[in-house]
C-alpha positions as CSV (number, residue, x, y, z in Angstrom):
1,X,-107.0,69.8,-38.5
2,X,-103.2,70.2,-38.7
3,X,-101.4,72.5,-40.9
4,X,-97.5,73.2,-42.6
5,X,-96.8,76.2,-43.3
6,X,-94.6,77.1,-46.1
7,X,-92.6,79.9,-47.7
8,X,-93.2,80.8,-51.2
9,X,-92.1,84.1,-53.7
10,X,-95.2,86.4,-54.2
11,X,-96.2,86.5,-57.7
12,X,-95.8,89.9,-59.9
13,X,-98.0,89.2,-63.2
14,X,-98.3,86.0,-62.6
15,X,-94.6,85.3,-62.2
16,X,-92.9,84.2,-59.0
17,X,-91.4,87.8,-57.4
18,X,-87.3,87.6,-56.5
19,X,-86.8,87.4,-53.4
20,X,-90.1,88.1,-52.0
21,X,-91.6,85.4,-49.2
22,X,-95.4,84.5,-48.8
23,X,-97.1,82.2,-46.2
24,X,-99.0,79.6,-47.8
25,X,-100.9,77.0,-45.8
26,X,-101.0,73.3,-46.9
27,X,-103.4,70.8,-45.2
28,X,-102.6,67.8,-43.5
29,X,-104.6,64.9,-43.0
30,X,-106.1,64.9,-39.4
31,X,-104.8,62.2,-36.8
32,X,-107.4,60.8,-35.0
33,X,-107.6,59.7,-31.8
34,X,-107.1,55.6,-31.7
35,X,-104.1,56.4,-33.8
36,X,-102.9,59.1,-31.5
37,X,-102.7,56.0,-28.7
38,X,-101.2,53.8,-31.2
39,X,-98.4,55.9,-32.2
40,X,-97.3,57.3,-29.2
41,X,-98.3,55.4,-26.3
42,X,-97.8,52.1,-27.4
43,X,-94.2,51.9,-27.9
44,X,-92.9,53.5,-24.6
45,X,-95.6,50.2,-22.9
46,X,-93.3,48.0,-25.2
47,X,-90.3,49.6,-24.3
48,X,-91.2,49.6,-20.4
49,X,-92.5,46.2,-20.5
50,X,-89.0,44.9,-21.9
51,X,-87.0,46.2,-19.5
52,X,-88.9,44.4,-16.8
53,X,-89.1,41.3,-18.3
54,X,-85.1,41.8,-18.7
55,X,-84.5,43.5,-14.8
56,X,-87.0,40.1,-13.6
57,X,-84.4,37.7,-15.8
58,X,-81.9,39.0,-14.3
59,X,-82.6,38.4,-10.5
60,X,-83.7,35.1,-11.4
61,X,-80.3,34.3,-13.1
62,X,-78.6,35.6,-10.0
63,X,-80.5,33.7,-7.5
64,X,-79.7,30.5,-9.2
65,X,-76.2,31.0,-10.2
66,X,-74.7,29.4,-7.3
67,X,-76.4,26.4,-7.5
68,X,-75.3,26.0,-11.7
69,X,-72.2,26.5,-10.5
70,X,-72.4,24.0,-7.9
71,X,-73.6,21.4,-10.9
72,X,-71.0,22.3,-12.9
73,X,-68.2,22.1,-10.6
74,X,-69.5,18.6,-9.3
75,X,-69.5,17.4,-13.1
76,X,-65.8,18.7,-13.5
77,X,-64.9,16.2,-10.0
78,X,-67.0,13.2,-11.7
79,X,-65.0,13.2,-15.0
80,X,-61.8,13.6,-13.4
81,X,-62.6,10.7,-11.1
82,X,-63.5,8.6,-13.5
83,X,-60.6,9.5,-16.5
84,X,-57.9,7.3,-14.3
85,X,-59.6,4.3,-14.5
86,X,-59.3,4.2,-18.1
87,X,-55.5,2.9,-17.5
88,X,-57.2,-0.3,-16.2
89,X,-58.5,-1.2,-19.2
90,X,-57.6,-5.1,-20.4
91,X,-56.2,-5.2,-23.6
92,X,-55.8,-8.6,-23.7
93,X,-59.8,-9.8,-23.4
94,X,-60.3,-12.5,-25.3
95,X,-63.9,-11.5,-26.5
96,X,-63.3,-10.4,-30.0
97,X,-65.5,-7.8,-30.2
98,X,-64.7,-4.1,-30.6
99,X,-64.7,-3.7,-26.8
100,X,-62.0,-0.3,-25.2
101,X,-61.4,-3.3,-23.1
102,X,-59.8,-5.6,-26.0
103,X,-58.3,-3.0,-28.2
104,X,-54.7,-2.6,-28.2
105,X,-54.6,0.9,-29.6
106,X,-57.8,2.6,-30.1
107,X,-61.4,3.1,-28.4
108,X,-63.4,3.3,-31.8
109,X,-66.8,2.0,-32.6
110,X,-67.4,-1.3,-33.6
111,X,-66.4,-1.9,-37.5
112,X,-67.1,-4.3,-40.1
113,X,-64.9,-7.1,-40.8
114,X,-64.8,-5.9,-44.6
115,X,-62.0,-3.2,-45.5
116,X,-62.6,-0.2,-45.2
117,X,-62.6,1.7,-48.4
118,X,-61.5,5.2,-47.5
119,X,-62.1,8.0,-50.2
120,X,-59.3,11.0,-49.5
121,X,-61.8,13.3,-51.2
122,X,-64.9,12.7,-49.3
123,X,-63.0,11.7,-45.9
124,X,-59.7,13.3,-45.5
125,X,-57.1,12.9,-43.0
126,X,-54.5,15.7,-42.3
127,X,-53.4,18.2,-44.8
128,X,-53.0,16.7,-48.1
129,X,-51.4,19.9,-49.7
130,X,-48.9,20.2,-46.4
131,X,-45.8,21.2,-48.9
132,X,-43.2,20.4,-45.9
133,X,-42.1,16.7,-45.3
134,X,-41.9,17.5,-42.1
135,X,-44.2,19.7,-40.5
136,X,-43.8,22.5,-38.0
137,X,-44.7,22.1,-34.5
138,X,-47.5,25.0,-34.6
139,X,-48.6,23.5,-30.9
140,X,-44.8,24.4,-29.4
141,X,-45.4,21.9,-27.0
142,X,-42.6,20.1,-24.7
143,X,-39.3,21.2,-22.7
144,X,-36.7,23.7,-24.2
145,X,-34.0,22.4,-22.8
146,X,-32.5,18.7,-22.3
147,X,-31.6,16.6,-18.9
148,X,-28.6,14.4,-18.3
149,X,-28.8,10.8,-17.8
150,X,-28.6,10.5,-14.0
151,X,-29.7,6.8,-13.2
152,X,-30.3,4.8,-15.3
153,X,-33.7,3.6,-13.6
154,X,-36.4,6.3,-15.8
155,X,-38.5,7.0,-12.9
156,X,-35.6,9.0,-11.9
157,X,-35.9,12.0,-14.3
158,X,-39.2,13.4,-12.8
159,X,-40.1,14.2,-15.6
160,X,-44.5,14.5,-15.0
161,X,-46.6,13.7,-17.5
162,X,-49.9,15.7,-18.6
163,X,-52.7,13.5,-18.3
164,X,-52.8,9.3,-19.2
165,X,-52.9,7.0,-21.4
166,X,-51.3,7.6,-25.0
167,X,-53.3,10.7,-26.6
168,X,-53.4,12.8,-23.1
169,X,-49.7,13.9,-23.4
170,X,-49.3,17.0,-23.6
171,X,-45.5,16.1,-24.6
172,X,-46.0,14.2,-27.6
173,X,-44.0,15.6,-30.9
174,X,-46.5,16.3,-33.8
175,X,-44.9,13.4,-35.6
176,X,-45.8,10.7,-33.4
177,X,-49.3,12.1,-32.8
178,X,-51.4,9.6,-34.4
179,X,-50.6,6.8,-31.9
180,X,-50.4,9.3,-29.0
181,X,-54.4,10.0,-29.5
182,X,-56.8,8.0,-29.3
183,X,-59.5,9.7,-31.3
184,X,-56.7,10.5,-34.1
185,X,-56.1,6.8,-34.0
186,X,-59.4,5.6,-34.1
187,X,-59.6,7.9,-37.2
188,X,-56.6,6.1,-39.2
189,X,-57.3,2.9,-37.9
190,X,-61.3,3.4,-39.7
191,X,-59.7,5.0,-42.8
192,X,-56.9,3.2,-43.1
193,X,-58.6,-0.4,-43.2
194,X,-58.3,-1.6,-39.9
195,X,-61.1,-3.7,-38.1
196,X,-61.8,-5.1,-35.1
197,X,-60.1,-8.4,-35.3
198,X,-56.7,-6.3,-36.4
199,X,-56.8,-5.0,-33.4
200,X,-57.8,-7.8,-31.5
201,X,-54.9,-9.8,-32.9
202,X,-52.8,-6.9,-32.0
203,X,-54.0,-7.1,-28.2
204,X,-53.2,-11.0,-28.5
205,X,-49.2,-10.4,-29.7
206,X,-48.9,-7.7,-27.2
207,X,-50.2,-9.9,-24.4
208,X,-47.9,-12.7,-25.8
209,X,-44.8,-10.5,-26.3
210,X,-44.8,-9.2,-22.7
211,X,-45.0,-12.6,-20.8
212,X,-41.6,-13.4,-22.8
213,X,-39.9,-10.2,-21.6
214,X,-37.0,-11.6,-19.4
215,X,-36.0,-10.2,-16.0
216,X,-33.8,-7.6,-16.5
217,X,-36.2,-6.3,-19.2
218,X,-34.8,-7.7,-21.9
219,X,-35.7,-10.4,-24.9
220,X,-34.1,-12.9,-26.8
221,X,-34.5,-14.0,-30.0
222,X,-34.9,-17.9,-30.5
223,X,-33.9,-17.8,-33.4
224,X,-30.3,-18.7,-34.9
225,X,-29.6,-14.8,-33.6
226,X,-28.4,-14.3,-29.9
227,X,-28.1,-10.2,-29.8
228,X,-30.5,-9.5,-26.9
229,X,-29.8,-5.7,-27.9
230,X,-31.7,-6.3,-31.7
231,X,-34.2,-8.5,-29.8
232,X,-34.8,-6.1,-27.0
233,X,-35.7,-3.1,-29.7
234,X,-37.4,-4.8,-31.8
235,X,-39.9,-5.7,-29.1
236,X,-40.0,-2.5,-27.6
237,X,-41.8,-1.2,-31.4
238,X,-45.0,-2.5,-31.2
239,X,-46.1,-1.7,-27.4
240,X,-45.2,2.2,-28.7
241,X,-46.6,1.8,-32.1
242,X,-50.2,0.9,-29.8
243,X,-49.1,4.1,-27.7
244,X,-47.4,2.3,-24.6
245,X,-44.2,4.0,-23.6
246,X,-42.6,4.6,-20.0
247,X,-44.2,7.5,-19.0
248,X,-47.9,6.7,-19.6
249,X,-49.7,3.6,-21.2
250,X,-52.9,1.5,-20.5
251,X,-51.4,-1.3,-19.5
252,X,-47.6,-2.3,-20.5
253,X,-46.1,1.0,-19.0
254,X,-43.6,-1.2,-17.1
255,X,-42.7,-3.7,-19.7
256,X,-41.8,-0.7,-21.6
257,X,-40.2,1.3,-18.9
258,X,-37.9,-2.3,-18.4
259,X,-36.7,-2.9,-21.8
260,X,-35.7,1.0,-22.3
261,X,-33.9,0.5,-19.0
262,X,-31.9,-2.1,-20.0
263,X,-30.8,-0.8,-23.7
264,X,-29.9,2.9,-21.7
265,X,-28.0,0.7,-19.6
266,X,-26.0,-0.5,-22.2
267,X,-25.4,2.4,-24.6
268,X,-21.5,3.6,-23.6
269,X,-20.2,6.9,-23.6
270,X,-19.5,6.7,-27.5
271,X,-23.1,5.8,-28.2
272,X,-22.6,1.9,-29.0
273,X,-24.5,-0.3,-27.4
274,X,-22.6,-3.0,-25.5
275,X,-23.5,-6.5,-27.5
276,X,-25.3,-9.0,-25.0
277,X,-24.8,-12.4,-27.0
278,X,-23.8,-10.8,-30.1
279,X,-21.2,-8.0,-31.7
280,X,-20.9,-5.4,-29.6
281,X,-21.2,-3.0,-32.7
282,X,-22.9,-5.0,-34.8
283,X,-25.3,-2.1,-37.2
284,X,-28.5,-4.1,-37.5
285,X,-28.8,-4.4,-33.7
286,X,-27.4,-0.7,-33.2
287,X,-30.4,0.9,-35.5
288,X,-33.4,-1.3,-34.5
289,X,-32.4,0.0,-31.0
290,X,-32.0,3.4,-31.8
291,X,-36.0,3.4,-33.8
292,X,-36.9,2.3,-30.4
293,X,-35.3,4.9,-28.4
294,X,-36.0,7.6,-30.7
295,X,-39.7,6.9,-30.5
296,X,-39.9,6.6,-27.0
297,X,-38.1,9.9,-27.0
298,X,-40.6,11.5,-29.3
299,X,-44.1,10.0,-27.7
300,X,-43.2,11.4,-24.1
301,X,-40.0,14.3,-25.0
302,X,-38.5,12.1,-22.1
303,X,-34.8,14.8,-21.8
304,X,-33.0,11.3,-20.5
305,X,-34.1,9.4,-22.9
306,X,-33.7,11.6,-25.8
307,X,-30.0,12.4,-24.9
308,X,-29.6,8.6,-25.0
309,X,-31.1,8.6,-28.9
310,X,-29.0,11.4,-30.0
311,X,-26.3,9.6,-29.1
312,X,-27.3,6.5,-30.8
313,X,-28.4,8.7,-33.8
314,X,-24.9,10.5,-33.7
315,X,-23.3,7.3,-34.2
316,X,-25.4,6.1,-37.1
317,X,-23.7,9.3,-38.2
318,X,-20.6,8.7,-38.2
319,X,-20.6,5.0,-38.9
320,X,-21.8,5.6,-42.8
321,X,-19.4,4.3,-45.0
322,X,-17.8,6.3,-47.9
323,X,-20.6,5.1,-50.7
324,X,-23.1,6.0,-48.2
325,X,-23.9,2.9,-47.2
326,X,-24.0,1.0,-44.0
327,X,-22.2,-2.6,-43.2
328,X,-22.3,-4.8,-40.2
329,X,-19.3,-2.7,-38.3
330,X,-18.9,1.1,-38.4
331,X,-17.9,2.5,-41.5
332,X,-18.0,-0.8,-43.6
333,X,-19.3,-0.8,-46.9
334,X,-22.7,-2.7,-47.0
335,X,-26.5,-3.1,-48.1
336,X,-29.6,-2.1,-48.9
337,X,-30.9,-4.2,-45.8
338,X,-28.6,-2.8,-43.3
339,X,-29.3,1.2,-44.9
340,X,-33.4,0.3,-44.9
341,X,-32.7,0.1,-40.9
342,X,-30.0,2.9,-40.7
343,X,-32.7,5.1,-42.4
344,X,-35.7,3.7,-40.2
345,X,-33.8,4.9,-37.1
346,X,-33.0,8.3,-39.3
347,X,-36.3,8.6,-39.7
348,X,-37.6,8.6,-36.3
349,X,-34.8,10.7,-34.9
350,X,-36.1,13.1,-37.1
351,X,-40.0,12.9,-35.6
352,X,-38.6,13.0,-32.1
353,X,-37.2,16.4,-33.2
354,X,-33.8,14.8,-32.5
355,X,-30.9,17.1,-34.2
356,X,-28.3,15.7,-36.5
357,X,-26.4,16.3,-40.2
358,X,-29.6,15.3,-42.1
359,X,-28.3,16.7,-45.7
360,X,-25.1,15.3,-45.7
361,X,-26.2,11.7,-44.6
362,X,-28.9,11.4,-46.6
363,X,-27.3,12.8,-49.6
364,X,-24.6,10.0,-49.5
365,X,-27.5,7.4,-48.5
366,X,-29.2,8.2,-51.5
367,X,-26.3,8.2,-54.0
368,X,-26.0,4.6,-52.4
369,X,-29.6,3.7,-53.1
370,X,-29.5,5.4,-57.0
371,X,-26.5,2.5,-57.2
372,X,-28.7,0.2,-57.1
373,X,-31.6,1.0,-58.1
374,X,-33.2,-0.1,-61.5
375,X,-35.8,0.8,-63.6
376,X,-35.6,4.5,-63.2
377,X,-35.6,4.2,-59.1
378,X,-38.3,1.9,-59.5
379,X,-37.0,-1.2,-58.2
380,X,-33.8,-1.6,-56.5
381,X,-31.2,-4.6,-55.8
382,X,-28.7,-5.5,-52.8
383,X,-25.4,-4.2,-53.5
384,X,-26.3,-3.8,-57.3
385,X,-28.8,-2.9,-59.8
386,X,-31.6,-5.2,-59.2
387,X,-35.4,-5.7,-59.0
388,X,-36.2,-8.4,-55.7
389,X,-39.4,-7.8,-54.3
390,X,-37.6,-7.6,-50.4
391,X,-34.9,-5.0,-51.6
392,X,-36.9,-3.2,-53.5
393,X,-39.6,-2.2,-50.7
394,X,-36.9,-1.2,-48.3
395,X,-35.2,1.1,-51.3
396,X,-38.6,2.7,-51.9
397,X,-39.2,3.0,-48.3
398,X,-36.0,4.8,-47.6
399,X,-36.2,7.4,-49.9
400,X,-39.5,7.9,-49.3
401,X,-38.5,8.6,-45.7
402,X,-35.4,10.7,-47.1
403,X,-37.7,12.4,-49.2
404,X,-36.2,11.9,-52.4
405,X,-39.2,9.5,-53.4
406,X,-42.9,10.4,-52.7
407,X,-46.5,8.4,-54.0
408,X,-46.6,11.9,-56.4
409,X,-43.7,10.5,-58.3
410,X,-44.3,7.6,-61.2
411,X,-41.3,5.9,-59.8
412,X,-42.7,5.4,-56.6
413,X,-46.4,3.9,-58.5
414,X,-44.2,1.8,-60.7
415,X,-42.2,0.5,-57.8
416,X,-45.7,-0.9,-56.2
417,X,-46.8,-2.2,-59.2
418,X,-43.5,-4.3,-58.9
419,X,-44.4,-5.1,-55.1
420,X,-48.5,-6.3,-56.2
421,X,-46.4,-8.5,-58.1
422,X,-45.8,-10.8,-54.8
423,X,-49.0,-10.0,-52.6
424,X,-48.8,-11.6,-49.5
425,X,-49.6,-15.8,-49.4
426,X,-49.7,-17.9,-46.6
427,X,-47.0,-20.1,-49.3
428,X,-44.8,-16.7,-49.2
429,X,-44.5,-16.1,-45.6
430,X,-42.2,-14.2,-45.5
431,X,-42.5,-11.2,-42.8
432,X,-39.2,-8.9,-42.9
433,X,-40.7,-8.5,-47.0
434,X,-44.6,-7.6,-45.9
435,X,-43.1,-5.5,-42.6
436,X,-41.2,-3.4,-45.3
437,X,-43.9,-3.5,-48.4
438,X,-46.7,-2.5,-46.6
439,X,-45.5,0.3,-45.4
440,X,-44.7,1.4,-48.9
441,X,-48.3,0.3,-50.3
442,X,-50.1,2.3,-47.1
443,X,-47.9,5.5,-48.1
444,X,-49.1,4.9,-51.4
445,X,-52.8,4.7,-50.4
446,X,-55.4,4.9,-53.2
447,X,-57.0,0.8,-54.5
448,X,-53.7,-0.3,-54.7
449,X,-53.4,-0.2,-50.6
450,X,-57.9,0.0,-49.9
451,X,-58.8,-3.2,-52.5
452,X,-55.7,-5.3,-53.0
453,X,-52.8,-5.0,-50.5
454,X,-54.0,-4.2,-46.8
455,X,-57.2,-6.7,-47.2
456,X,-54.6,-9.6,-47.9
457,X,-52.3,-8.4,-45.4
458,X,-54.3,-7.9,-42.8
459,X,-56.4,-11.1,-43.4
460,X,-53.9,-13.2,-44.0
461,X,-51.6,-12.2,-40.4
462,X,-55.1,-12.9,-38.5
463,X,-55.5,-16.0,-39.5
464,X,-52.6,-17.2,-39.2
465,X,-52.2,-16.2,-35.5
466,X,-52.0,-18.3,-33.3
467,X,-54.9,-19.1,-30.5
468,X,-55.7,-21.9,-27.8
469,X,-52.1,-22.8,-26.9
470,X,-51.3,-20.9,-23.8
471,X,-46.9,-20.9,-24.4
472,X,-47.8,-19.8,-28.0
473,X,-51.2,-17.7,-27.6
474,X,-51.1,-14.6,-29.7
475,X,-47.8,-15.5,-31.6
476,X,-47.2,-16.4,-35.1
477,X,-45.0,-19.3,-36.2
478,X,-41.5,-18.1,-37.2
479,X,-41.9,-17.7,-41.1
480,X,-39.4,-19.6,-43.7
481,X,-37.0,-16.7,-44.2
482,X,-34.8,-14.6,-43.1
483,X,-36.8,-13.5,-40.0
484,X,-37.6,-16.7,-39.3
485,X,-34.3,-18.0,-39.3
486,X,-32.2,-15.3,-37.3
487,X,-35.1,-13.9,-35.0
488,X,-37.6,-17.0,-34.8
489,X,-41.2,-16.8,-33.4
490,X,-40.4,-13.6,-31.7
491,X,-39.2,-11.4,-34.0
492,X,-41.4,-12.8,-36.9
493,X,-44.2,-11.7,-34.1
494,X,-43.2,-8.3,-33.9
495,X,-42.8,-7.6,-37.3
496,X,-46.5,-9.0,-37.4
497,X,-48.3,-6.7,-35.0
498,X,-45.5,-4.0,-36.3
499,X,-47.6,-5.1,-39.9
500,X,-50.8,-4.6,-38.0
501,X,-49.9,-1.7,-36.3
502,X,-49.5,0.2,-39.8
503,X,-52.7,2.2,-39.6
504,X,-51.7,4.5,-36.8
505,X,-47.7,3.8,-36.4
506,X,-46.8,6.9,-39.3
507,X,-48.8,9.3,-40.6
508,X,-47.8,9.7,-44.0
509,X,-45.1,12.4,-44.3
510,X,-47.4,15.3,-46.1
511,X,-50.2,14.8,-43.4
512,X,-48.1,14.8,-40.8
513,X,-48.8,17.9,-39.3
514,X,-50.6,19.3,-35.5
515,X,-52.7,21.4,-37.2
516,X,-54.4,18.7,-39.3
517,X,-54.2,16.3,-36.7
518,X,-56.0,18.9,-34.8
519,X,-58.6,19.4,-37.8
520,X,-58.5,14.7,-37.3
521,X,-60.1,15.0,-33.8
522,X,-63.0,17.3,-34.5
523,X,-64.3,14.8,-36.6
């Protein structure tokens, strides 16, 4: 029996005494011997017998260490053995299913030939709420500082890459991202609407568009149009739209590497490129050149090649005419055509992180564009008020790209009911309209672009490729207007695949940004 012992007052007449202590005894129950084990024994076993099992762990861990590390190390040799021969991949198999070998851009998973009905809420892509038009570069990627020219052969700038094929680049600006990787492309190709005979039609015109390359890298029109400089660019989009470019690619590295020689090779001191049959200044050839050099610029941060787009860019510049226009020479009044390409090769200066008096040049571009616009900016004419379906999608598209315009904006949702007006027909083939209007519809997003525009679109330019006839395999017929006429089969093809391309070429301005292309891939 166990006891406590406590201190109490003695009592004086019953009553607790002040101050006076007493020993009292209280009883406590007695332990008895099984719980005497169980108490105190038992835990220090537990205790003992967990350090063991930890000390035995331990030696076990050690002993086999090497040999994990072994594994690990020889499973870090086998992937980097086998990464390379993904640049070997055919892009131009004629099996139309959704093969890495066939697709021109993208290694997703096999999709259904229906649209794809993408539902922001439930599947988002970037940042929706990014309140910047252009987003900061959180990854601080690329060089600091920029190169001069030196030859004008690229393989000359040493400049190494970071890994292969399109979304390995370490050197890619945020803005051109989502053709640079492969698993942020597969993502806007699936969301956007694409399928795989999109991109196997796309695979088709790239394989088409390279054989007509000439030797000294360069294409031509055959159409009424001779300028080998407008040609060349033009043809140069959609290899880097599918993430081709000099520096790394799956297949066309060369081609591309060829053409950008031959338009450096030709840009002069005071950033004009030297007409080859055509103007030598004429604007149209001068800014579908520059888009291309300004995205090659931005998809591989290439310091020659970007000093070669700045100076382009720098000369778009300076070649805007009082109203803030563009015309055929420098400094001409003009368009809303000749701007929409002025602003295109604006536009991707500004994603290759290229520098140049943005406010000032798009202020004046945009008084020009309020000109002639109509409806309350809804729907725009050529050098006045007006409301054609071709002028209208290049005025929405430029100030979208300017952002003065944006899918938030009732303008901008009247200005596509105005374009669903003229959906694309095989009776209305007319490409340099669709190149432009799709664009605007796929910025829009929502039914408008997932029910009615990019299942027409995209339909309607597969099946109207063409296929069996080796000269003409992969091309489309020249259409019946302006396209057609000045550029011919080969620039109504590369506004196609350009069409086609749509998905992945731009993100839309408030989701372009690294983070949320970051946030893209883990999905």
């Amino acid at each position: 029996m166990s006891a406590n012992v406590e201190v109490d007052a003695v009592e004086t007449n019953g009553k607790p005494a002040k101050g006076a202590p007493v020993i009292r005894r209280v009883e406590v129950a007695e332990e008895d011997v099984s719980s005497r084990v169980l108490n105190r024994h038992v835990p220090a076993w537990v205790i003992s017998g967990a350090i063991h099992v930890v000390v035995i762990g331990s030696l076990v861990g050690f002993m086999s260490g090497p040999q994990d590390t072994k594994a690990k190390e020889s499973d870090l040799v086998t992937t980097q053995v086998d990464e390379p021969k993904e640049e070997q991949k055919n892009l131009t198999n004629d099996d139309v299913g959704f093969d890495p070998d066939l697709a021109a851009a993208t290694n997703a998973d096999r999709e259904e030939k229906v649209n794809v009905d993408a539902k922001p809420a439930d599947d988002p892509i970037g940042l929706p709420d990014q309140p910047s038009d252009i987003a900061p570069n959180t990854a601080a990627m690329g060089l600091t500082q920029e190169a001069g020219i030196g030859s004008k052969d690229l393989s000359d700038t040493g400049l190494t890459m970071a890994g292969t094929g399109g979304g390995a680049s370490a050197f890619t600006t945020p803005g051109m991202s989502s053709r640079a990787s492969g698993a942020t492309r597969d993502r806007l190709l699936k969301s956007g609407g694409g399928n795989t005979e999109s991109e196997a039609a796309v695979a088709a015109g790239l394989h088409w568009l390279a054989k007509k390359q000439l030797k000294d890298g360069s294409w031509e029109f055959d159409g009424a149009s001779k300028n080998k400089i407008a040609a060349t660019g033009m043809a140069l989009l959609p290899f880097l739209a599918a993430g081709e470019t000099h520096k790394y690619g799956t297949k066309y590295k060369k081609t591309v590497e060829n053409g950008l020689n031959f338009l450096t090779g030709r840009l002069g001191s005071s950033g004009t490129f030297q007409g080859v049959g055509g103007a030598p200044e004429i604007m149209y050839a001068h800014a579908i050149a520059t888009v291309a050099l300004c995205e090659a610029a931005g998809m591989t941060r290439d310091p020659a090649i970007k000093t070669k787009a700045t100076s382009a860019v720098n000369f778009i510049v300076r070649a805007q005419a009082k109203n803030g226009s563009w015309g055929y020479t420098p400094n001409q009044e003009g368009d809303t055509s000749i701007v929409g390409w002025q602003i295109q090769a604006l536009a991707s200066a500004r994603l290759a992180e290229i520098k140049f008096e943005k406010d000032k040049v798009f202020k004046d571009a945009n008084k020009f564009l309020e000109s002639v616009s109509d409806n309350s900016g809804s729907t725009y004419g050529y050098r006045e008020r007006g409301k054609a379906q071709g002028t209208t999608a290049i005025g929405l598209l430029s100030r979208y790209y300017m952002g003065e315009l944006n899918p938030r904006q009732t303008a901008f949702g009247r200005g596509v009911d105005h374009l669903k007006n003229f959906p694309p027909t095989k009776a209305n083939f007319d490409m340099y309209y669709y190149y432009y209007a799709t664009q605007v519809v796929h910025f829009y997003e929502g039914p408008d672009w997932h029910k009615f525009w990019n299942p027409k679109m995209r339909d309607m330019l597969i099946s109207m490729q063409r296929k069996g006839d080796e000269e003409i395999n992969g091309s489309w017929d020249k259409d019946s207007s302006f396209i057609g006429l000045q550029c011919g089969r080969l620039g109504t093809t590369c506004l196609a695949l350009l069409t086609l391309e749509v998905y992945y070429r731009h993100l839309p301005l408030y989701k372009r940004d690294s983070g949320g292309l970051m946030e893209l891939e883990k999905q």
